[in-house]
N, C-alpha and C positions, 0 to 999 in steps of 0.2 A: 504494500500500500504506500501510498504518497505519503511525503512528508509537508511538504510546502505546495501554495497552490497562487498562481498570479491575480491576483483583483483586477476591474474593469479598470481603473486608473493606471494600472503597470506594478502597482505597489507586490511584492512579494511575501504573503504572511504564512504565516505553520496551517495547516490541514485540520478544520477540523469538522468529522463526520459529522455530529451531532447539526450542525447545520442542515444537513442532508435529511435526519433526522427527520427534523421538524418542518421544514420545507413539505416534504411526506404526508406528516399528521395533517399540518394544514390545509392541504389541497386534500386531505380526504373527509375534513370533519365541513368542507363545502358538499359532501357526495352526501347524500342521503341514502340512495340503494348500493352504497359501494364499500359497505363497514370494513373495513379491516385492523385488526387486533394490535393491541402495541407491540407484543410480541412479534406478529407477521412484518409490523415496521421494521423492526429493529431487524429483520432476515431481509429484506429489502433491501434495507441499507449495506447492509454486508455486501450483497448482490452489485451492487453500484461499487463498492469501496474494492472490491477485488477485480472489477475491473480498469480500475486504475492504476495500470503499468508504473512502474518508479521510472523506467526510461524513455519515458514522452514526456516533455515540458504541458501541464496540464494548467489552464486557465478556466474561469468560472462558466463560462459561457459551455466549454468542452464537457464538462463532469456535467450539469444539466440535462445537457443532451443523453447524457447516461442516463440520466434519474430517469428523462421522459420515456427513453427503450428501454428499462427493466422493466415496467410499468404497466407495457403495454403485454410484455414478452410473459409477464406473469398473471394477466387476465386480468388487469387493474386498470382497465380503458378509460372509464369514466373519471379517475382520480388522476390518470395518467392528462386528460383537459381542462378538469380543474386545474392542475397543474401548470399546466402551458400557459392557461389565460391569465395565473397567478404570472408567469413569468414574464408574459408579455404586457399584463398591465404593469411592473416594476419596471421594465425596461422600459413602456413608454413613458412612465412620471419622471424618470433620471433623465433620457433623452429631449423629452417636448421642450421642456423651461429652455433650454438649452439650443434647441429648436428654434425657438418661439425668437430668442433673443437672435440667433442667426437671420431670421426672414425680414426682422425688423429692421437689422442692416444690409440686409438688399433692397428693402420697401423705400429706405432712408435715402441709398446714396446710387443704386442703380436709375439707368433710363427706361422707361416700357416698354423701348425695342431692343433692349438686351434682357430683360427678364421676365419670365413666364408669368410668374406669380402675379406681375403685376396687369398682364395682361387677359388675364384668365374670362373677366367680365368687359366684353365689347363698349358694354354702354357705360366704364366710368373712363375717366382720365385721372389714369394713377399717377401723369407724370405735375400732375395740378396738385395745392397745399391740402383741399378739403378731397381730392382723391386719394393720398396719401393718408389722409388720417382715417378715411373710411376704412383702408385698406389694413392701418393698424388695430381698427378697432375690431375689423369681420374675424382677424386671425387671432386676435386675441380673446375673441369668444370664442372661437373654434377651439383654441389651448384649456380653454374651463369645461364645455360643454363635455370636451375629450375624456376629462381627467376628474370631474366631479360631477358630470350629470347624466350620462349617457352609461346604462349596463354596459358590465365588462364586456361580456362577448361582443353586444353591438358593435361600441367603440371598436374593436379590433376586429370585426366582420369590414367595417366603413374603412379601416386601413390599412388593411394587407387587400385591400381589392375585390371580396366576396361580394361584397354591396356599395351602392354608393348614399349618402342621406346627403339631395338637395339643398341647398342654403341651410347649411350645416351651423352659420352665424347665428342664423336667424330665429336658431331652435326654440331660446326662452321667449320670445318676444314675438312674435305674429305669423300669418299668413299667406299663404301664396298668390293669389291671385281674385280678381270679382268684376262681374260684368254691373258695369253701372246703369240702373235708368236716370237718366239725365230728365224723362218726363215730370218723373215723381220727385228728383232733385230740385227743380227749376221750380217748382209750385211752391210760390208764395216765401220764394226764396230761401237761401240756406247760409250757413256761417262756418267759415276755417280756420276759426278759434283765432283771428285776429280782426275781427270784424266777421256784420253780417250783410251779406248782398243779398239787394231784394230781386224779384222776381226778374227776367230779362224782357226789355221788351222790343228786341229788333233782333235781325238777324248778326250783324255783327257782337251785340251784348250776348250772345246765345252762344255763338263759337269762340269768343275769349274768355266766357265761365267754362264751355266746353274744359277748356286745357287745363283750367284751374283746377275746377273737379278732379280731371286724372292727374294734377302735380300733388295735389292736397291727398288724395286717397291711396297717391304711390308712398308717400313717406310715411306710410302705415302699414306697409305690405311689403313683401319681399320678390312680390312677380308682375307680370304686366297685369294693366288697369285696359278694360274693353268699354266699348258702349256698345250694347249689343242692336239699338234700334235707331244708328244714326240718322238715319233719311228722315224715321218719322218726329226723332227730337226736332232737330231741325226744321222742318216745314214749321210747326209751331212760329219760329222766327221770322220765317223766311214771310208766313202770313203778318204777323205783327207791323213787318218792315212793309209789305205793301200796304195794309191800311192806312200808316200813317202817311204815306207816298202820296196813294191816292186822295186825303182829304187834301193834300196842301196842295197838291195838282187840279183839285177842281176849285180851293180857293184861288187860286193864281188863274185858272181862268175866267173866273167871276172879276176879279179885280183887273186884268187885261180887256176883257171884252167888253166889259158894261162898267167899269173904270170905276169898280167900287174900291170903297179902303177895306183895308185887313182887316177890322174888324165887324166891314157889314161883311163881307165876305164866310167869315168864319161863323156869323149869325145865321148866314143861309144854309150851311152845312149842319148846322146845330137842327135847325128844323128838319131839313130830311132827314138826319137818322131819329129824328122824332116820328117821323111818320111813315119811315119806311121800315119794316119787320126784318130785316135781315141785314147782316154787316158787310160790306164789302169786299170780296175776294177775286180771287185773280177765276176761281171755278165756278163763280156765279155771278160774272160782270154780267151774263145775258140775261137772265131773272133779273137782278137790280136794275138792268136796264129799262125791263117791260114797267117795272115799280115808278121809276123815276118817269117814263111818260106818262105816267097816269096822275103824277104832280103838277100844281103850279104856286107858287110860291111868288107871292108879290108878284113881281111885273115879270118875272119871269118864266115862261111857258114851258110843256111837260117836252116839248119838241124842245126847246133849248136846253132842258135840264139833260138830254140824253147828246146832246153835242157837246156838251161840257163834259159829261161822263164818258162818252166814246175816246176825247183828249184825255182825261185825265187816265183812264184804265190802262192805256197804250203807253202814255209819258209812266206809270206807276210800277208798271209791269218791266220795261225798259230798265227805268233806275233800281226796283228789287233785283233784277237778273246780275245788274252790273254788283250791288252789295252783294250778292251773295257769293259772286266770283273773288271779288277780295276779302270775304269772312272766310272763303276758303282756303284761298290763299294764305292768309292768315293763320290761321288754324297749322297748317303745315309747317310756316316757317315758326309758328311758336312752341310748336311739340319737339322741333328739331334741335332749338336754341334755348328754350327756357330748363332751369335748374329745377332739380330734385334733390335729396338729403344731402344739406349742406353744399348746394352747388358741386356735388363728384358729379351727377350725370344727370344725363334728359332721362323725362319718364319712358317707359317702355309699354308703349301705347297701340292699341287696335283699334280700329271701326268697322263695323259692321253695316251693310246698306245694299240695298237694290232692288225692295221690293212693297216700298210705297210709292200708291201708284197716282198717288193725288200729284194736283199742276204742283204744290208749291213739295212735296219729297222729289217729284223730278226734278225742279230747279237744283236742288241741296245734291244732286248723286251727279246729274251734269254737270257743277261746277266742282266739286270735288276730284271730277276725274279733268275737267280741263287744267285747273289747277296744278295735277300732278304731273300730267302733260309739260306742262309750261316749266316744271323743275322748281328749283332754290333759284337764290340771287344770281349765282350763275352760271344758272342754266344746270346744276345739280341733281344728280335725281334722289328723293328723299326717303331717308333709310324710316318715317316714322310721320304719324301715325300706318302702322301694318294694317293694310285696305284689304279687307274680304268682301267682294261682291255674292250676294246671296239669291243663287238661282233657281229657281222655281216653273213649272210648267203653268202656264194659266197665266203667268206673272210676267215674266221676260224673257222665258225658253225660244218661244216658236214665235215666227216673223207678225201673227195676228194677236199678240198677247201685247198689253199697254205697255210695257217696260224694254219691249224686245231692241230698240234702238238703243236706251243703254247697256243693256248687254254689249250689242254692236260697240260702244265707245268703251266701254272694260275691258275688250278685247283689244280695240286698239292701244288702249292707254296701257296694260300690260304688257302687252308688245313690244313695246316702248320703252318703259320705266322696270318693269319687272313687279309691280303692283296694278293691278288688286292680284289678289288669290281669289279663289275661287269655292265658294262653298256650297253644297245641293242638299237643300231640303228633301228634296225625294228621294233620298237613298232612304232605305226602307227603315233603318231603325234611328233617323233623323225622322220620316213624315206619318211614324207611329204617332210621335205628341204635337203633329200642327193640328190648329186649329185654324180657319182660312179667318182674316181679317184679325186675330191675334197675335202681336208682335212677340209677345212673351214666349210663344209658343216656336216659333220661327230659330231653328237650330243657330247659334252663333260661337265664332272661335275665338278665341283668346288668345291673338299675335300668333308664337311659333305652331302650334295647334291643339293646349286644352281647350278641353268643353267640355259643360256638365248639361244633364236635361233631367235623367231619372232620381227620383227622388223617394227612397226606400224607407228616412225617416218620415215621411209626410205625402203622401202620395197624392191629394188633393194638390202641392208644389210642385208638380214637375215643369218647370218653369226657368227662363235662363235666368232674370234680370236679379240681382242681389244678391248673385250664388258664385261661386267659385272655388275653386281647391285648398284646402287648406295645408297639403302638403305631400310629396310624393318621393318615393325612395327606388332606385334602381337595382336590378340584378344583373353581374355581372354572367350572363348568360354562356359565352364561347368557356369561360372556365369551366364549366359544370362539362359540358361536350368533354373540353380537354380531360374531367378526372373519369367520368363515367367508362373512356376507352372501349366505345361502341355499345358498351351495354346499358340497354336502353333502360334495364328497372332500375339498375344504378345511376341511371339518370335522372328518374323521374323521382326516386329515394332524394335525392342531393336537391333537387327544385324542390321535392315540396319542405325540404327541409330550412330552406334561404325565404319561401312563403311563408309561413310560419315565422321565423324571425323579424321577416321585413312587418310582417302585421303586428308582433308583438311591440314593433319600434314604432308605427305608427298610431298605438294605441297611446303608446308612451311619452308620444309627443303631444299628440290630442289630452292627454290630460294636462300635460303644463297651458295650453290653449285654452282650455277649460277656465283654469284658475284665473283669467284675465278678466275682468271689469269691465264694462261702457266706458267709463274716463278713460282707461289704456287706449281706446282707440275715439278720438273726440269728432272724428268725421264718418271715417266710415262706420260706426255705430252710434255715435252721437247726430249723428245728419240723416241716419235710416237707410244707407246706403246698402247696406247689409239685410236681409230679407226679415223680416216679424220683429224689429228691433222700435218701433213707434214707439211701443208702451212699457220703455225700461228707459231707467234712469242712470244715471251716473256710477253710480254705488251697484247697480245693480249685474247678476255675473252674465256672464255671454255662451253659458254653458250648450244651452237649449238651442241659442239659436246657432250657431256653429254647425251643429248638425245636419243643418241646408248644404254645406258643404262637403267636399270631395276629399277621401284618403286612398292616392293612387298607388298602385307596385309598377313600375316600370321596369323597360326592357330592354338592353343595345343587343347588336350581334347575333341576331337570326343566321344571318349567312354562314357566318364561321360556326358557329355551334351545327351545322347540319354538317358543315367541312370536317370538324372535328369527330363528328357523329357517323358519319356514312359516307367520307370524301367527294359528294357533290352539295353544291349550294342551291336553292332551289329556282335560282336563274336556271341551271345548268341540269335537270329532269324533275318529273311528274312527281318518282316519289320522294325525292328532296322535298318538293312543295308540300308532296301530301303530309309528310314529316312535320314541315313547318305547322300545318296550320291545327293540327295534334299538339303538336307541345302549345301553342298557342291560345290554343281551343281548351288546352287544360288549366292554363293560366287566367282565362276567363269565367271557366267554371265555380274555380277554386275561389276568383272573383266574388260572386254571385255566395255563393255560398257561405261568404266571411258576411258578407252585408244581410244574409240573413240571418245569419245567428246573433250578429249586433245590433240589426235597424239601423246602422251607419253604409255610409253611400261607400263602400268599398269599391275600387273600378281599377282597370288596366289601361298602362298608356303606356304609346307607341315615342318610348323621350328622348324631347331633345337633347340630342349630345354629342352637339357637335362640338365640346368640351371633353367631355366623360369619355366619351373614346377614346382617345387621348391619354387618357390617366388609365383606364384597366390594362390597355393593351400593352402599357409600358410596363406596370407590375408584373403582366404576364409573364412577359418575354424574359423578364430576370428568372421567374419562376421556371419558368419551363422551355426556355430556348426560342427560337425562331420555328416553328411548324408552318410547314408551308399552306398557304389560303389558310391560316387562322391566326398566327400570330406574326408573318412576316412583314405586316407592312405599320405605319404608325398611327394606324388608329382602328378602329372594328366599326364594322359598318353600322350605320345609325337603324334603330328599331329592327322595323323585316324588310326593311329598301333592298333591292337588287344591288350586292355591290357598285360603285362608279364605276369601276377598273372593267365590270364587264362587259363585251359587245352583246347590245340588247336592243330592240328596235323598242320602239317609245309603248307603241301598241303593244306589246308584252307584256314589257315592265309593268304596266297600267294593268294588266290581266291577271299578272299574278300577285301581285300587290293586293288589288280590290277587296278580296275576301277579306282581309287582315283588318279590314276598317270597321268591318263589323262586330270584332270580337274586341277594339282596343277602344270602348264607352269613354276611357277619360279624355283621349286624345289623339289622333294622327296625322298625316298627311303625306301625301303621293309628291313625290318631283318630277316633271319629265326634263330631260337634258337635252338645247337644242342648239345647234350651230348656224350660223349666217344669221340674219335681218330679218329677226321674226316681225318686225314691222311694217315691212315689205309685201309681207304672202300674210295677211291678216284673218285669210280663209282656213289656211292650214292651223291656223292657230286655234279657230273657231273648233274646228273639226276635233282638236283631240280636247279641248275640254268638252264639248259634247260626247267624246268616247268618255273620260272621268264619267261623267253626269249616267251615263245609260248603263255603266258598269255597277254602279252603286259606290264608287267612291263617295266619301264622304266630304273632304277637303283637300283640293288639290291646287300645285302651282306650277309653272313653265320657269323654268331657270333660261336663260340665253345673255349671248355673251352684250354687254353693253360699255360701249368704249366713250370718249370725249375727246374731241381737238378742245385743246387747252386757249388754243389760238381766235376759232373763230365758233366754238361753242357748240357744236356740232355734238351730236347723241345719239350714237348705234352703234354699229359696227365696221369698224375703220379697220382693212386688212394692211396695205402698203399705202394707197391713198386718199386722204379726209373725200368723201362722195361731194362735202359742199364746198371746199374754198383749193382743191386739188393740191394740197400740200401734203409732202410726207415731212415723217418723224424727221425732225429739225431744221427744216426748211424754213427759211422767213415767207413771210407774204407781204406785196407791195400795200403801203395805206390806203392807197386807190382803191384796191379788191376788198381791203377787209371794212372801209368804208361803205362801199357798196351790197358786202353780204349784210355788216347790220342793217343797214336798210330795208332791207330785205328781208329777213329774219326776225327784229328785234319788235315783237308784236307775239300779241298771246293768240295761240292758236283756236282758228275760228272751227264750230261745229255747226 
């Protein structure tokens, strides 16, 4: 036996077993069905101690690894991970502090384009002072939640790579995401705990509380803010803004024509809406019209009164058209520039629209996408608000449906910009909860692609607006393929054993969620933003209604888990796919089955992560080498997407995808990958979101490439030479030309 034995610091002290000992006892008085006798310890220990050679230099780390193989070797399994977890939580508390202080001098004195960490979250700028402090502050709850809140096993499931937990920061303190009604918001005004702003009543006051609402409700959430009913929010304004258009247009022509002052003028209008039954609208100028000839008002006859209104509807409808073009405008460049927590970043914003079909939702979805059109300041295209266009048959499917022309302009404007996406009500278990003329009912996504609809606590709810996820955890999926080694019960052993976990975890975050108050959150619960929250106060807890909300298991790496399972991915045959949609299918099951035995909205989502790739595949690859199509490239394909890397025609990929979107309730969405100027062939483009639409996707987008001349402002796809001002990469252009393209160009584009 040893004499001496090296500590993790280098230090060299005398050997002594009794340590070994009690390490033993320890990790078995955590076993409940694992008893073993002090006696069988101390034969244990023995066991361990004679396998320590006197001529190998042994250090602490070495002898452990003994304890944990006699352990196992002598039928003591369960004591033998006790153990481990005992080992690995010590080694992470001596490591993290130590950690923790290392990250803070890279957060401190690194640039963003040299370090990861700083770059991990797109939407902050870590190289900014309040990005930096964000960034010390997410890793320094990361370092407690690690170490004093999160069960052992979790913690060390979340960091050797078994699982990933989401906004790991954000554990003690909030939520993931919530689809706003701005309807119910807007009524009779609301307050962001620095003031209260009264109701809006133009379209522009509509879309600058717009942005407000989603900065005020981001800084209380950890994920993106949606509005799920923009078009119909908005028309609200967009009416408001013509009324008022309209009265000051028929005073101005009262005062022009019959050379009255402003104030007989405004006298005259005060009488008609005294006697005329209905208010003003852009949808009902022809009714107000027939009203107003059957007027006559002093000296002025019902025949005049309808030439004054013919000018003023035409002049009112003109000027609404033109505000609403720059509230939308607006709206764009404020989500894109204005601050959120502490000035680190813009909010992470979604809208939803496309199928109000009244005059004043069409103006609000037409200018929106002209707007998008038209870009940033210059000429830019905007990473924010994330535009879902929401497609419907009856709505704006087919060429005889009222909305079918903007469809036509979503298509162009995605064409274009690479927004809107695309979302279809009638895929079958989206148009199970419409209701026709019900906005709430009307499926909507949430930016990268949650969404919630069914509602298990409350089933009278199943409803989008005031609901969102409260928080979702991933499984690293191709690992489970890599340990299972084809065998499929050992596969489906190993998942449901990471399901279970992952739920245990999301139990156990949901109650510290629980324990939060109305004052913890003074807008989105204190405003009613949040769904049944009217009739609680301050003091009162949030327990109940939280339960509206979403606790998802996520999933990367479909591909490689069939790679690693049966060496093809299910681009690549039938029964890969069949495989896929089996493990898949059991994943939703298992779904369904948690939410019922809890009455919690338990769901599957297809997650984003195009982060988390990244992180498993690199754990992997230390673990277990490079395996080829599973661990040799740097990152694991996202959800059940068809790898990138493979040759796939679009129409496939959309084929064998589609099923998947039925089983993933919390969240997914289809990409298709296109090359050249999809704004060009704006037909081809129509065609494969109409295949999404007829396949039952749920939510899908067209990726294609989109370039800029820096020069003359240009936006598509420039291969060797700009299509508008004929310059290639680093050519000058004479002032003459590029004179003459703004000319040309420098104008918002006409529909």
């Amino acid at each position: 036996m040893i004499d001496t034995i090296q500590k993790r610091n280098g230090k060299i002290v005398p050997f002594d077993s009794d340590k070994i000992k009690n390490a033993i006892s320890k990790a078995n008085q955590a076993v409940k069905e694992d008893a073993i006798s002090s006696g069988e310890i101390a034969v244990l220990t023995g066991k361990v101690c004679s396998k320590l050679s006197a001529d190998v230099a042994w250090n602490v780390e070495k002898v452990q690894d003994i304890v944990e193989e006699v352990l196992i070797r002598s039928g003591h399994a369960q004591t033998a991970k006790a153990y481990i977890l005992y080992r690995a939580e010590h080694s992470k508390i001596r490591q993290s502090e130590s950690d923790l202080m290392d990250i803070y001098k890279r957060l401190t004195y690194a640039d963003a384009k040299d370090e990861d960490i700083k770059r991990e979250n797109a939407n902050i700028d870590a190289d900014t002072a309040m990005g930096t402090m964000l960034k010390y502050g997410s890793e320094g709850a990361k370092y407690f939640i690690d170490n004093y809140i999160l069960p052992k096993d979790i913690a060390l499931a979340h960091s050797n790579g078994d699982i990933h937990i989401h906004d790991k920061d954000f554990y003690m303190l909030t939520e993931t995401c919530c689809q706003i009604d701005l309807i119910q918001l807007f009524k009779n005004g609301f307050s962001t705990g620095h003031g209260f702003l009264r109701e809006p009543n133009s379209i522009r006051s509509y879309s600058a509380l717009a942005c407000i609402a989603i900065q005020s409700n981001q800084n209380e959430m950890h994920g993106g803010q949606s509005i799920p009913n923009f078009d119909y929010a908005m028309a609200q304004g967009v009416a408001k803004t013509y009324r008022k258009e309209y009265l000051r247009m028929m005073a101005l022509y009262f005062n022009v024509k019959y050379c009255m002052d402003e104030e007989k003028a405004h006298q005259i209008m005060e009488e008609i809406e005294e006697k005329i039954s209905i208010e003003p609208t852009m949808s009902n100028k022809d009714r107000y019209q027939e009203e107003l000839a059957l007027l006559s008002i002093e000296s002025i006859t019902g025949e005049q009164l309808v030439e004054a209104h013919q000018f003023a509807s035409k002049e009112a409808e003109s000027r609404t058209d033109k505000q609403t073009y720059q509230s939308m405008e607006a709206l764009i460049h404020n989500l894109n520039t204005m601050n959120s927590r502490a000035g680190a970043q813009v909010p992470f914003s979604s809208v939803n629209y496309g199928t109000d079909t009244s005059v004043e939702g069409r103006m609000v979805i037409k200018n929106i996408l002209k707007a998008t059109i038209a870009g940033m300041g210059d000429g830019e295209t905007p990473i924010f608000p994330v535009q879902i266009f929401k497609v419907k048959e009856g709505i704006n499917y087919n060429p005889e449906d009222p909305n079918y022309d903007l469809f036509k302009l979503a298509i162009q404007t995605s064409a274009r910009r690479l927004f809107p996406n695309f979302s279809f009500i009638d895929a079958p278990f989206n148009l199970q909860y419409y209701k026709e003329g019900d906005y709430n009912t009307e499926i909507a996504y949430m930016g990268c692609r949650t969404r919630v609809m069914s509602n298990h606590y409350d089933k009278s709810k199943e409803i989008i607006s005031g609901r969102g996820n409260l928080s979702f955890t991933s499984i690293n999926l191709p690992r489970l393929g890599i340990l299972a080694e084809g065998d499929m019960e050992k596969f489906y052993e190993l998942l449901e054993d990471r399901l279970i976990l992952v739920k245990r975890q999301l139990l156990h975050r949901f109650k510290i969620q629980c324990s939060k108050k109305v004052r913890n959150y003074p807008f989105l619960m204190g405003q009613h933003v949040w769904i049944d929250t009217e009739d609680l106060g301050p003091d009162d807890s949030v327990s109940e209604v939280l339960k509206h909300g979403t606790l998802s298991v996520g999933f990367i790496g479909l591909a490689e888990t069939l790679k690693a399972l049966i060496g093809e991915h299910h681009g690549e045959s039938k029964k890969a796919q069949e495989l896929g949609l089996e493990i898949i299918g059991y994943m939703r099951r298992r779904m369904d089955e948690m939410a019922k035995e809890t009455g919690l909205n338990f769901s599957l989502l297809a997650t984003p992560a195009e982060g988390l790739s990244g992180r498993f595949v690199a754990i992997d690859q230390k673990r277990f080498g490079k395996i080829e199509g599973v661990t040799d490239r740097d990152y694991y394909t996202n959800s059940f997407h068809i790898p990138v890397y493979f040759p796939i025609k679009a129409y496939q990929k959309m084929e064998l995808e589609a099923p998947y979107h039925a089983l993933t309730n919390a969240g997914h969405i289809s990409y298709v990958e296109l090359d050249g100027d999809t704004s060009k062939n704006p037909e081809a483009f129509e065609t494969i979101i109409r295949y999404m639409k007829e396949l039952g996707i749920g939510y899908g987008s067209i990726n294609h490439p989109v370039d800029r001349d820096p020069v003359c402002g240009y936006t598509g796809v420039i291969d060797e030479v700009c299509p508008r001002c004929g310059r290639r990469v680093g050519e000058p252009i004479s002032l003459e030309k590029l004179k003459e393209i703004q000319r040309k160009y420098n104008h918002v584009p006409q529909y």
